[in-house]
C-alpha positions as CSV (number, residue, x, y, z in Angstrom):
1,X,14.2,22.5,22.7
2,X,13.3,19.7,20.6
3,X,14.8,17.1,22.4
4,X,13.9,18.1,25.5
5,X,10.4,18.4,24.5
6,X,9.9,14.7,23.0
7,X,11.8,13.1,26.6
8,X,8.7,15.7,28.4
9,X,5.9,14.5,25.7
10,X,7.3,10.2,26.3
11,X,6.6,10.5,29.7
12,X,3.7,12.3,29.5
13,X,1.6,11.2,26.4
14,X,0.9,7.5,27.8
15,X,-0.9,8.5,31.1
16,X,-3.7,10.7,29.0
17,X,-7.0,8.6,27.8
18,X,-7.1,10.0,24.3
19,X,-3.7,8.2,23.8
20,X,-4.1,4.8,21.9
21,X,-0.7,3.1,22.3
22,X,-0.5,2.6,26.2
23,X,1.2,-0.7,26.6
24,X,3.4,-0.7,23.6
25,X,7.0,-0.4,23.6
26,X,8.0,3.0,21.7
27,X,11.2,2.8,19.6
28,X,11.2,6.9,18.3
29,X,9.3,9.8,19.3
30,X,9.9,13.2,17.2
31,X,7.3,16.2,17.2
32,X,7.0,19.4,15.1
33,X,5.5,22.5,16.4
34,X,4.4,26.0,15.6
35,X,2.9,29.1,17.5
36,X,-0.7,29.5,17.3
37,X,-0.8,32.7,19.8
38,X,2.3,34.3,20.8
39,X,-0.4,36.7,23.5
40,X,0.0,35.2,26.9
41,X,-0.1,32.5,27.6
42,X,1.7,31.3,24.3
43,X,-0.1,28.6,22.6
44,X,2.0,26.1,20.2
45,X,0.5,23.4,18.5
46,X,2.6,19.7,17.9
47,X,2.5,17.1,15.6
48,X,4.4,13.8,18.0
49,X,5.0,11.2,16.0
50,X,5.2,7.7,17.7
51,X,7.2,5.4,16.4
52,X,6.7,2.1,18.1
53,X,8.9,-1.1,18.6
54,X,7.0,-3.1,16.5
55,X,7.5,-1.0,13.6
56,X,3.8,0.4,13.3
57,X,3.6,4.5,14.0
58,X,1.2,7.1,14.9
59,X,0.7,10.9,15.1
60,X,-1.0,13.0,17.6
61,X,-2.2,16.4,17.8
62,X,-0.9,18.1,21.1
63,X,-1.5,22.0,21.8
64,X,1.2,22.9,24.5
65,X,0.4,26.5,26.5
66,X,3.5,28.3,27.7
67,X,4.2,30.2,30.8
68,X,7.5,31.5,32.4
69,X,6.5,30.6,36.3
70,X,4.6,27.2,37.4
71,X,0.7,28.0,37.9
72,X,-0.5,26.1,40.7
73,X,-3.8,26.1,39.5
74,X,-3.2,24.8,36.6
75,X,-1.0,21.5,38.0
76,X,-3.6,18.6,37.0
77,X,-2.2,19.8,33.5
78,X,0.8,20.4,34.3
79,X,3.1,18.5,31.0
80,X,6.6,19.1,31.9
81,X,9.4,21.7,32.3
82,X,11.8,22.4,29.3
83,X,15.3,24.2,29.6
84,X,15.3,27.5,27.7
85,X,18.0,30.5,27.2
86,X,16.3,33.9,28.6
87,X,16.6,36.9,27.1
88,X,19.8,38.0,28.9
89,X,21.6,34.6,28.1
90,X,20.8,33.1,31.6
91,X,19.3,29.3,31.4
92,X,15.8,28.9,32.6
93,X,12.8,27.1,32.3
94,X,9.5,27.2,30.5
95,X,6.5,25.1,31.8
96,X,4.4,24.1,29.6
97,X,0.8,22.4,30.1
98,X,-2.1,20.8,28.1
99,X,-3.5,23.5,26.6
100,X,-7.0,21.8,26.2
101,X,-7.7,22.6,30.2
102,X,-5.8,25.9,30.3
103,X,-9.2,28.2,29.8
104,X,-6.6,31.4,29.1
105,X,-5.3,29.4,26.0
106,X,-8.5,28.3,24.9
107,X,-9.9,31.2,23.3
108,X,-7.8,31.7,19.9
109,X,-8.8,28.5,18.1
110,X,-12.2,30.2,17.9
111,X,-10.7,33.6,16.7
112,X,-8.8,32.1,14.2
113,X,-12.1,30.3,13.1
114,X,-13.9,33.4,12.4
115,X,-10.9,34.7,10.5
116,X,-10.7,31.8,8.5
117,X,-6.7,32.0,9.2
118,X,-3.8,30.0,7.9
119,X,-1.3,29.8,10.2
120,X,1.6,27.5,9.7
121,X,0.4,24.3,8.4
122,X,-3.1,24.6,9.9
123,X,-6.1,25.9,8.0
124,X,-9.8,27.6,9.8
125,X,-13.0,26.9,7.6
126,X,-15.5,28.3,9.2
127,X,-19.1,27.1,7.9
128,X,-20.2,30.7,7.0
129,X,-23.9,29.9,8.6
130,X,-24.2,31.0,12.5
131,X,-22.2,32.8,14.7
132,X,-19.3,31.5,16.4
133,X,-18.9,32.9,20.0
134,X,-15.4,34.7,19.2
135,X,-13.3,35.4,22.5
136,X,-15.0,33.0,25.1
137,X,-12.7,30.5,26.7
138,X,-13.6,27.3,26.3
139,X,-14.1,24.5,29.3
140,X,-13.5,21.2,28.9
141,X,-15.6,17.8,28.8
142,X,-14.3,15.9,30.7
143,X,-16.0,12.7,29.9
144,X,-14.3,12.5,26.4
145,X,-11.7,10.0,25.6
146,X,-10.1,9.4,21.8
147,X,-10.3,13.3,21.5
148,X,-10.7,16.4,23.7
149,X,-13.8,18.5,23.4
150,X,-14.3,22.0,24.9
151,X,-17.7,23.3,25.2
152,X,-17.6,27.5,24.6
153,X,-20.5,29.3,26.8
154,X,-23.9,27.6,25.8
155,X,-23.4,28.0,22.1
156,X,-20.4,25.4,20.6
157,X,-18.8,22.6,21.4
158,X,-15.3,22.0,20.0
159,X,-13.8,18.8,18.9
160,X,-10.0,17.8,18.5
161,X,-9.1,15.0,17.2
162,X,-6.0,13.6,18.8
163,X,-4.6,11.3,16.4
164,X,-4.2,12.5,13.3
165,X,-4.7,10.5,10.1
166,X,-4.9,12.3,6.4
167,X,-8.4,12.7,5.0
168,X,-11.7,14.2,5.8
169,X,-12.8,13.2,9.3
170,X,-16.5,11.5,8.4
171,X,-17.5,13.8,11.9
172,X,-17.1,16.9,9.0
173,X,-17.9,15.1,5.9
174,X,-21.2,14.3,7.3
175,X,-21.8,17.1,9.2
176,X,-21.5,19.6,6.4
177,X,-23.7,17.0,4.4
178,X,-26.5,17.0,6.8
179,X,-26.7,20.3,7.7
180,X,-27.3,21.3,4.2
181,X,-30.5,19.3,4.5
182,X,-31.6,21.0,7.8
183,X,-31.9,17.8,9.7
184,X,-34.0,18.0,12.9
185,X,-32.1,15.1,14.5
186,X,-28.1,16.5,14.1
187,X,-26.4,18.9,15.9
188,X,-25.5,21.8,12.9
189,X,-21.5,21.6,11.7
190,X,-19.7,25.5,12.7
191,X,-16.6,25.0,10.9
192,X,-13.2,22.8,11.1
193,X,-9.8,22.6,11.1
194,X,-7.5,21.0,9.0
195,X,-3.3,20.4,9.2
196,X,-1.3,19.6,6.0
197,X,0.4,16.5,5.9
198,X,4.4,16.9,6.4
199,X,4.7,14.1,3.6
200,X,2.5,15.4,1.1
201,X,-0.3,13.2,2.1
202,X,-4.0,14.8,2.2
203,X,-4.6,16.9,5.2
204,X,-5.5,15.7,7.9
205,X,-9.0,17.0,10.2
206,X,-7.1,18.6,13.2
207,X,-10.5,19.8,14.7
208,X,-14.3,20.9,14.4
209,X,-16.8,23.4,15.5
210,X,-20.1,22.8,15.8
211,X,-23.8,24.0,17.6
212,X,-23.5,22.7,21.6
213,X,-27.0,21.2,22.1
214,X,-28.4,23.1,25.3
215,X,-30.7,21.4,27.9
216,X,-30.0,17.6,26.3
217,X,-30.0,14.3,28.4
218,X,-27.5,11.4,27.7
219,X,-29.2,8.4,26.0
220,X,-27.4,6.2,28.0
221,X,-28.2,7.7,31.5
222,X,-32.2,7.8,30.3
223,X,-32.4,4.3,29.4
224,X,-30.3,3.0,32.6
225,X,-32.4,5.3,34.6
226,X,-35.7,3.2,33.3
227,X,-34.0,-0.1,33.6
228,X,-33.3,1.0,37.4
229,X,-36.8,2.1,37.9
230,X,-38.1,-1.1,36.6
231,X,-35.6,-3.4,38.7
232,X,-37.2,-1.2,41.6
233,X,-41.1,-2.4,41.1
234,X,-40.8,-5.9,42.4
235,X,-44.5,-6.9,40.6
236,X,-44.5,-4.3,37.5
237,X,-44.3,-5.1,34.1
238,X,-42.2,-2.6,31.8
239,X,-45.0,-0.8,30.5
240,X,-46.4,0.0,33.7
241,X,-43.6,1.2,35.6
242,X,-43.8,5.3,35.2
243,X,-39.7,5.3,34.3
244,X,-41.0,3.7,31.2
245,X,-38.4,3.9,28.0
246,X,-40.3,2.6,25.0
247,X,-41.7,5.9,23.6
248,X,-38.6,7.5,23.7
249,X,-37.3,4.3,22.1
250,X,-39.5,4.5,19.3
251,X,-38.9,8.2,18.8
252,X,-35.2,7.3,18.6
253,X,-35.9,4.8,15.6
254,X,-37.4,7.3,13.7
255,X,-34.9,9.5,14.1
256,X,-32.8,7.2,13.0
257,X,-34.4,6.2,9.9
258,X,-34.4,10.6,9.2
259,X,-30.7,10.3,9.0
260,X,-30.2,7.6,6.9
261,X,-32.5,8.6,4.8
262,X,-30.8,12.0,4.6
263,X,-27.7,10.8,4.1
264,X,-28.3,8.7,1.3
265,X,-30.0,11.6,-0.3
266,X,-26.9,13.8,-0.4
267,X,-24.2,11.1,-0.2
268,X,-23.1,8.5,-2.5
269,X,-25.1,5.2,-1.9
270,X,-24.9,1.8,-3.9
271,X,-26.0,-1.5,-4.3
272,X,-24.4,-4.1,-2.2
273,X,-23.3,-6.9,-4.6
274,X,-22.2,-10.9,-3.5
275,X,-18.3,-9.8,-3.8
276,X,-19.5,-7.3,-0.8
277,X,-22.2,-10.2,1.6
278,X,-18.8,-12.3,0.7
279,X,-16.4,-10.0,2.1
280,X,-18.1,-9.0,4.8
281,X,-18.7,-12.4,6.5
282,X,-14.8,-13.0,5.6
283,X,-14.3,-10.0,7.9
284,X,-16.7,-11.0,10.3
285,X,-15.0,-14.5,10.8
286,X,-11.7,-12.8,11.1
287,X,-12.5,-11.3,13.6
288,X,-14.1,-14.0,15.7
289,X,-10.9,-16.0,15.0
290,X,-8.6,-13.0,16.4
291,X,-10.8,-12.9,19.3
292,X,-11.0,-16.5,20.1
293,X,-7.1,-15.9,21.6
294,X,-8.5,-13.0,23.8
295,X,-11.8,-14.6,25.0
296,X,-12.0,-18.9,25.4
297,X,-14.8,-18.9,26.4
298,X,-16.4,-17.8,22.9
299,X,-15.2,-21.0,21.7
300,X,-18.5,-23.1,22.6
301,X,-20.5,-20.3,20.3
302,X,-18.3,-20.9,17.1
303,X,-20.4,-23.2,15.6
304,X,-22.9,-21.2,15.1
305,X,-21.2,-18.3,15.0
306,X,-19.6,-19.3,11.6
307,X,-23.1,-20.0,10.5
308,X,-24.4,-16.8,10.7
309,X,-21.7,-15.1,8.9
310,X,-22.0,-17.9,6.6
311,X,-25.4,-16.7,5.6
312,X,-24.7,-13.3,5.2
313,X,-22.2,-14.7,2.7
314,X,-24.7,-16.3,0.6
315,X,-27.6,-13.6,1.6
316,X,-30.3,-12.2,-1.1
317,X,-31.1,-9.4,0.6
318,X,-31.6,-5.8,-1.2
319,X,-29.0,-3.7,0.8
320,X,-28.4,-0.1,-0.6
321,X,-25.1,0.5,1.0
322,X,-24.6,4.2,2.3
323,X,-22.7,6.2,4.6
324,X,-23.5,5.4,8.2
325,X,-22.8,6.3,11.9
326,X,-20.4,3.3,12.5
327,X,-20.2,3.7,16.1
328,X,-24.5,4.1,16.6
329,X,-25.2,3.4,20.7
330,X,-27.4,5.2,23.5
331,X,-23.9,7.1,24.1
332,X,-24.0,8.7,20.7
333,X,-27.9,10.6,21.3
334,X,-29.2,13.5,23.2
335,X,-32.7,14.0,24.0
336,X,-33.7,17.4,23.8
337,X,-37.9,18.9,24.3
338,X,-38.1,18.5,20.8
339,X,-36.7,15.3,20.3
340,X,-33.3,13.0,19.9
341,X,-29.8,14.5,18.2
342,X,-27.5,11.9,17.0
343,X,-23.3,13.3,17.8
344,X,-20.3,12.0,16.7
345,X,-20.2,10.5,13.2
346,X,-16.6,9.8,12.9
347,X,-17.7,5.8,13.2
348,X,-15.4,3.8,15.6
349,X,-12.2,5.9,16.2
350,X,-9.2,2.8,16.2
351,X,-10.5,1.6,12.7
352,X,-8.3,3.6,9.8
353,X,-10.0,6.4,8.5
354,X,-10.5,4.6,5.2
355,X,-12.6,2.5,6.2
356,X,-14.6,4.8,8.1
357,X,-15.6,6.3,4.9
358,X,-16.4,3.4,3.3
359,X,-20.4,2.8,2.4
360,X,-22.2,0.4,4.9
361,X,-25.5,-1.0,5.5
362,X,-27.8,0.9,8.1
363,X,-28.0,-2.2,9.5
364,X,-25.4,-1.6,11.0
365,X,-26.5,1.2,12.5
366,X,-29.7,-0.7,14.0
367,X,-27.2,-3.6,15.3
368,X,-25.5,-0.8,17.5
369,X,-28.3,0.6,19.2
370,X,-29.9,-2.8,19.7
371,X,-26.4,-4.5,21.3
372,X,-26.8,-0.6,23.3
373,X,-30.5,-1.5,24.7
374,X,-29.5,-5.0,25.8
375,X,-26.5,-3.7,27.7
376,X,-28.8,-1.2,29.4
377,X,-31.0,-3.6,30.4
378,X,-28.6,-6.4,31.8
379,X,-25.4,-3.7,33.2
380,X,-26.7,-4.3,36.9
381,X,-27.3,-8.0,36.6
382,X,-23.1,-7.8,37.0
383,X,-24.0,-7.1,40.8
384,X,-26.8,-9.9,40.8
385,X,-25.5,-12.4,38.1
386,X,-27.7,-15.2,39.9
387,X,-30.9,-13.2,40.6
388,X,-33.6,-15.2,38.2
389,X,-36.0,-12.4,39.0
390,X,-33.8,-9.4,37.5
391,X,-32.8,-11.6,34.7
392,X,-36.2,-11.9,33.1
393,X,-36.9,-8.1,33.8
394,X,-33.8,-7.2,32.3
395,X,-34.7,-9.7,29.0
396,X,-38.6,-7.9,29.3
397,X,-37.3,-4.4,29.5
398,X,-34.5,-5.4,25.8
399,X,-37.3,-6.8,24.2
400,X,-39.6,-4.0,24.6
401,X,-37.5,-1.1,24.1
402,X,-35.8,-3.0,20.9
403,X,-38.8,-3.8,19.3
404,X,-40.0,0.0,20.2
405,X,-36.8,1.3,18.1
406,X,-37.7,-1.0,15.2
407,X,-41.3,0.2,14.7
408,X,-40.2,3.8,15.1
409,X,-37.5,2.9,12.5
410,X,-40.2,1.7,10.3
411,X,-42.9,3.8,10.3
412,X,-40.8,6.8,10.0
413,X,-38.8,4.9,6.8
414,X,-41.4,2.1,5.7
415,X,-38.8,-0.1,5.8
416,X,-39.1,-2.7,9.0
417,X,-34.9,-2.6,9.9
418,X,-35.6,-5.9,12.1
419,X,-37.0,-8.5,10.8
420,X,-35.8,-11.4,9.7
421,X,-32.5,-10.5,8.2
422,X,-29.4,-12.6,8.1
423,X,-27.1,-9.3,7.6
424,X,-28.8,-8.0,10.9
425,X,-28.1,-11.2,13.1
426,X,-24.7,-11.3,11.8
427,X,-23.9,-7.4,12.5
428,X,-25.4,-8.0,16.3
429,X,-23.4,-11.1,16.8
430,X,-19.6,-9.2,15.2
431,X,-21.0,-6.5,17.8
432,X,-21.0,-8.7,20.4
433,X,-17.8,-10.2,19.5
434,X,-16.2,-7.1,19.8
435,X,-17.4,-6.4,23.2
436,X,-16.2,-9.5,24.7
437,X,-12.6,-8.7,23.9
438,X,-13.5,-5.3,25.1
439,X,-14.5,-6.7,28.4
440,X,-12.4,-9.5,28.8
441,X,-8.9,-6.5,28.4
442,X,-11.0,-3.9,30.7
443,X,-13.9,-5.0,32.8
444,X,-13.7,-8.8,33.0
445,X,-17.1,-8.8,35.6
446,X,-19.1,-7.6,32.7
447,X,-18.0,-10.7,30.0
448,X,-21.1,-12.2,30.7
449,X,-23.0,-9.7,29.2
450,X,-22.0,-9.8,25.4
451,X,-21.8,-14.0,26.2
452,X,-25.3,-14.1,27.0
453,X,-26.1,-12.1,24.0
454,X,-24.4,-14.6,21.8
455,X,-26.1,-17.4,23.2
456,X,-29.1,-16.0,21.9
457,X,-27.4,-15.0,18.7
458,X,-25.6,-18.4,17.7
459,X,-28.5,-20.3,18.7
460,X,-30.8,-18.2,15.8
461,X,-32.7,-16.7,18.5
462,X,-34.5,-13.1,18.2
């Protein structure tokens, strides 16, 4: 069946949004496979390694449900039909489909958690400190992208990780670490799943478990929601309009500052030394360089671009380097009645996993969520682009909700994360970078929001 399976899994893998490699030209495809549930429907669970023309390679994680007779209801995830030998010799057919939106074959990943099974090369760890809703099916969110999460009843919420890379996800590593602290601010880590490596690497995180946060609104949709309100009031300041954001910006800070402080208690932390300001402008300008070729137009900003970076390399700063979200914006945090939850440490998914782990400055942290408030203030000036009027709203709306974050930030850590640091400026501007060759490959129209940004940035403005 193997064959027949990798020709279904080519061309189906590209059309799926958790699949990184869509454009490139694939030279090999081979996959793996073992039964996780032989009850019906069966559930089998593949390792498809991608092999592509350029000589790079991934591996993805793809659970496969089984059935003898095409389910109608189940054709948006539908995969592909695969020849088979019946039991009295007569070729036939099994259909198989993504087992991540068939509810019926949702429900033993959870079982096998609880039992703390081995099966095959996959190994449960449950975390041994709540209890895991065994034998509810599991419906997806649909909103996910670089994995596939299923959300089971009101109590968990179940993460897989689509590609597959060996070593602890930092989604687990920090999870487990903060939840032995009893963190207010994180959503508590249920368990995980890891797959060994078929060449003897580490294992690699196939998946995680952990407490669904009930009754929580979207950062991002709160704060756009406010900017909205504010564009409505035609002769209101942000603080007077009633959709006002700033207190639930400054609440934010400070539960940012409870993490980091958390996680440098239990995690390993550092002082940053020149070797590492040094490196990490050399990175910086790399990356600026790479991104000249996607985006022209950042070329008038590379003056003072290379500048900033240029101080971080010769910076005096005390950093204390530590383990970090990575991939901090209004996306990442819920607000609940009793305050924010930050989700989804695994830092930005297409870096390697190495450097995922590696120990960063919070600032980098603070960068994320301050690029996040400046593209909620300025995402509906794409409509207007010339409207003066919603322009300084947008720029009054930033400033106030940034600065609210920063003095939440501080007087939750006593440390003020935004003042005049040169390792700050430089992690907003790299941000920005980053988001114009995002743009410019998906959603041209909003360019000009990053290249505003680094107007102000280049320039040595606030």
């Amino acid at each position: 069946m193997s064959k027949a399976l990798t020709d279904v899994l080519r061309e189906w893998m590209p059309h799926q949004r958790w699949f990184g490699g869509k454009g490139r030209e694939w030279a090999d495809v081979s996959e793996d496979g073992f039964f996780l549930s032989r009850s019906e429907p069966v559930l089998s669970v593949h390792r498809v390694r991608v092999t592509y023309a350029d000589g790079a390679g991934e591996t993805y994680l793809v659970p496969l449900s089984w059935r003898a007779h095409p389910d109608e209801e189940l054709s948006a995830a539908f995969v592909g039909a695969v020849p088979a030998k019946g039991a009295d010799g007569e070729d036939r057919e099994n259909y198989c489909y993504d087992a991540m939106r068939d509810r019926d074959a949702t429900p033993p990943w959870l079982v096998h958690l609880v039992a703390a099974s081995t099966v095959g090369p996959m190994h449960f760890h449950p975390a041994g400190v709540a209890t895991i809703p065994e034998g509810v099916p599991g419906d997806i969110v649909s909103t996910e992208q670089s994995n596939t999460s299923l959300v089971y009843g009101q109590d968990a919420i179940f993460k897989l990780f689509r590609r597959l890379e060996p070593g602890l996800n930092p989604d687990v590593e920090i999870g487990e670490a903060l939840r032995r602290t009893e963190n207010p601010h994180i959503a508590p880590l249920l368990g995980h799943i890891e797959i060994d490596d078929p060449d003897g690497a580490e294992p690699a995180t196939a998946a995680m478990l952990q407490t669904f946060v009930r009754g929580a609104s979207d950062g991002w949709r709160l704060a756009t929601a406010s900017v909205r309100d504010l564009y409505a009031e035609g002769d209101l300041h942000a603080d007077e309009v009633g959709g006002d954001f700033a207190a639930d910006s400054e609440r934010l800070g400070a539960a940012t500052a409870s993490v980091h402080a958390d996680l440098a208690r239990v995690l390993d932390t550092e002082p940053a030394d020149r070797e590492w300001f040094a490196a990490t402008a050399r990175a910086m300008t790399d990356r600026l360089e790479a991104a000249l070729a996607v985006v022209p137009q950042l070329e008038e900003h590379l003056t003072g671009l290379r500048a900033v970076y240029a101080r971080v390399a010769d910076n005096a700063e005390e950093v204390v380097r530590q383990r970090v979200h990575g991939d901090f914006h209004l996306g990442q945090v819920l607000r609940t009645a009793t305050g924010w939850v930050v989700l989804d440490f695994e830092g930005e998914p297409a870096r390697p996993l190495a450097e995922r782990r590696q120990l960063d400055s919070p600032l980098r942290d603070v960068a994320g969520m301050l690029r996040s408030f400046d593209y909620a203030a300025r995402h509906m000036l794409v409509e207007q682009p010339d409207d003066p009027q919603r322009a300084y709203r947008a720029q009054e709306w930033a400033v106030r909700n940034r600065g609210a974050f920063c003095a939440g930030y501080s007087a939750s850590s006593g440390i003020d994360p935004c003042g005049d640091s040169p390792l700050l400026r430089a992690f907003e501007a790299d941000k920005a970078v980053y988001e114009c060759v995002y743009e410019a490959r998906n959603r041209p129209n909003w360019l000009m929001i990053p290249l505003q940004s680094l107007s102000r940035l280049a320039a040595g403005g606030g």
